[in-house]
C-alpha positions in Angstrom: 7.8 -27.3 0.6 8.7 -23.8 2.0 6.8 -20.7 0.5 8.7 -18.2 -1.5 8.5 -14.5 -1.2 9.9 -10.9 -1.7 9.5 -8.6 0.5 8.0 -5.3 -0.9 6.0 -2.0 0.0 2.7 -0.8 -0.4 2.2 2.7 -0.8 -1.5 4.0 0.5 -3.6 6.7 0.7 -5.7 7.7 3.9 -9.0 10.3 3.2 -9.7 12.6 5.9 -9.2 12.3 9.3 -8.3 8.4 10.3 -9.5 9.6 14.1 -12.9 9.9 12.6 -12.9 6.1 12.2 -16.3 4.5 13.7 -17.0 0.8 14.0 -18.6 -0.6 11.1 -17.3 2.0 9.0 -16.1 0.3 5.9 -12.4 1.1 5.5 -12.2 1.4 1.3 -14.2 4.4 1.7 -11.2 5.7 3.8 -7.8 3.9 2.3 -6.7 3.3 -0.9 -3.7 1.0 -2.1 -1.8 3.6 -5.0 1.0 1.2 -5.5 3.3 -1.5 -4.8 7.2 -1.4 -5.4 10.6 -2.9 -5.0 12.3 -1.0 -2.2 11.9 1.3 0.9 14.0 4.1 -1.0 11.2 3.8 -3.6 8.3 3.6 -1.3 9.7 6.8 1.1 10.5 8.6 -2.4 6.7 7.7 -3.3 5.3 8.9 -0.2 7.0 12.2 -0.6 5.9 12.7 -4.3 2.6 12.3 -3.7 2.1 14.3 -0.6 3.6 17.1 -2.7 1.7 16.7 -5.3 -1.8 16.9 -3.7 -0.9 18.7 -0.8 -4.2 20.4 0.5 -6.8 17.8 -0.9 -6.8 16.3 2.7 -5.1 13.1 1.8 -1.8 11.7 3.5 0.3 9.1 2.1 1.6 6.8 4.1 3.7 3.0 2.8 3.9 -0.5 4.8 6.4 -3.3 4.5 4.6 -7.1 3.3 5.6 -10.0 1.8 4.5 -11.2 -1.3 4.3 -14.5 -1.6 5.5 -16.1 -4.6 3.2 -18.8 -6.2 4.9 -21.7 -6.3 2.2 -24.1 -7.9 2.6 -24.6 -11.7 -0.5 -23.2 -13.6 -2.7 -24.6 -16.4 -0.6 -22.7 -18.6 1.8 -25.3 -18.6 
C-alpha cells in the first residue's frame, strides 16, 4: 500500500549564533519549531513576520520544506 502525504513547511527559530554549534551540544537549546503551514507563500510570509517582529533579540527565522505523512491505518476510534 503506498503512503500518503502533503507536503508542507516548517517555520523555525535559530538562538544565537548557529556557528557557535559544538558537538554534543544539544540542538533544542538552539532551534525551535514555531509552526507548520500549508504553503511556501505562507511559510516566506511567516519568516518575514517574525523577523520583524523580534528583530534585535538575536533570533532568525528561517522555514524547510517536509512531507507529512498521512496516517493511513484506521484508529481505535473506529
Amino acid at each position: 500500500m503506498a503512503r500518503s502525504w502533503k507536503h508542507m513547511y516548517v517555520v523555525f527559530r535559530v538562538e544565537g549564533d548557529t556557528f557557535d554549534f559544538r558537538q554534543g551540544e544539544d540542538p533544542n537549546l538552539f532551534i525551535t519549531i514555531k509552526e507548520i503551514v500549508d504553503t511556501e507563500v505562507q511559510a516566506v510570509a511567516e519568516v518575514k513576520r517574525l523577523t520583524a517582529l523580534n528583530s534585535g533579540k538575536g533570533s532568525r527565522y528561517f522555514f524547510q520544506s517536509a512531507k507529512y505523512f498521512i496516517n493511513d491505518c484506521p484508529t481505535s476510534d473506529g
